[in-house]
C-alpha positions in Angstrom: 173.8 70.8 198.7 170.2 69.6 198.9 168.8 66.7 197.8 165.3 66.1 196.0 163.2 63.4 195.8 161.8 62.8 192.3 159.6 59.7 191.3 161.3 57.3 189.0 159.1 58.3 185.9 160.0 62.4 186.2 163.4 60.9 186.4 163.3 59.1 183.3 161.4 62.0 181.6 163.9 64.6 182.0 166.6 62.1 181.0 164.8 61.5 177.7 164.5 65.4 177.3 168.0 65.9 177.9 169.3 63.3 175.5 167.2 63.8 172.4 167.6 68.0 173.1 171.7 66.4 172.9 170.7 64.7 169.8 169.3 67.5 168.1 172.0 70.3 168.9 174.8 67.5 167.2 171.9 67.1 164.2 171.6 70.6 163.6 175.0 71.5 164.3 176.6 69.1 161.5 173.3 70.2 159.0 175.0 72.8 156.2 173.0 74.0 153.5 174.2 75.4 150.6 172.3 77.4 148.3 173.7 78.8 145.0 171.9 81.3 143.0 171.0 80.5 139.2 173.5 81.9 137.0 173.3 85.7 136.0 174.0 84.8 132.0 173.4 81.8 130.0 175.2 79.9 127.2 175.6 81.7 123.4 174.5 85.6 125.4 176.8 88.1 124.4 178.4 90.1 127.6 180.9 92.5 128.0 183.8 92.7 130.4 186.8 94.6 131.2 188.9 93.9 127.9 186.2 93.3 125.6 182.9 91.6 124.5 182.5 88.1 124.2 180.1 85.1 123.7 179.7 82.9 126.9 180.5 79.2 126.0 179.8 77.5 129.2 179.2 78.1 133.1 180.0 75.9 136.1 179.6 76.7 139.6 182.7 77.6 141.7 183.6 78.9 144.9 179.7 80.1 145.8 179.4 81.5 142.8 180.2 80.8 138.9 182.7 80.7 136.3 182.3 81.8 132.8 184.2 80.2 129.4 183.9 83.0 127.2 184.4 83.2 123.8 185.8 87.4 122.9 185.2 88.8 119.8 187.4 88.4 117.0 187.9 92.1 115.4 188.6 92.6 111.9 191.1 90.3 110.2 194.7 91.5 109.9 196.5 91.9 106.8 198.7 89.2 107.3 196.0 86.8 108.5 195.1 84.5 111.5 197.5 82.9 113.5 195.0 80.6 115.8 191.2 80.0 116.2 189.6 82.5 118.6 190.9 83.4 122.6 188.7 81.9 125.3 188.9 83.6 128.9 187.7 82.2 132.1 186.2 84.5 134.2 184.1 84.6 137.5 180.5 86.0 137.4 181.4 89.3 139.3 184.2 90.5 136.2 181.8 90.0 133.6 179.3 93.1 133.7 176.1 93.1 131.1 174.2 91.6 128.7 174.5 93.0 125.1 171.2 92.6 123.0 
């Protein structure tokens, strides 16, 4: 094992270096970004889905990517009438497939 002689100020230089290179690694290492694309359909378009058609309602972002409230279709009325208000599904942005213009 050999010894060197540095000056105090070369000393204190690499020191410095070693601790703010320390510094950044833990910075950088706790820095995340998250970046989620705009959503692929907007409120009142009219998509269509395995199942059916439907009107989308409202979006929110979840799990890196977005859910979907959508409104399906009501088809003609039966003979014996309605029994509720129209069926809203929730589904993610990859199960809902096109825009219908």
């Amino acid at each position: 094992m050999t010894n060197t002689l540095m000056s105090p100020r070369t000393h204190a230089v690499k020191q410095q270096v070693s601790a703010s290179d320390r510094g950044h690694e833990v910075a950088l290492g706790l820095m995340t970004i998250n970046v989620l694309a705009l959503p692929r359909f907007l409120k009142s378009q009219v998509v269509c889905f395995v199942g059916g058609v439907g009107t989308v309602k409202s979006y929110q972002p979840d799990s890196n990517t977005w859910s979907y409230a959508i409104e399906m279709d009501m088809g003609p009325e039966p003979d014996f009438g309605r029994v509720g208000s129209e069926t809203t599904i929730l589904l993610l942005e990859a199960d809902v497939q096109s825009v219908i213009n």
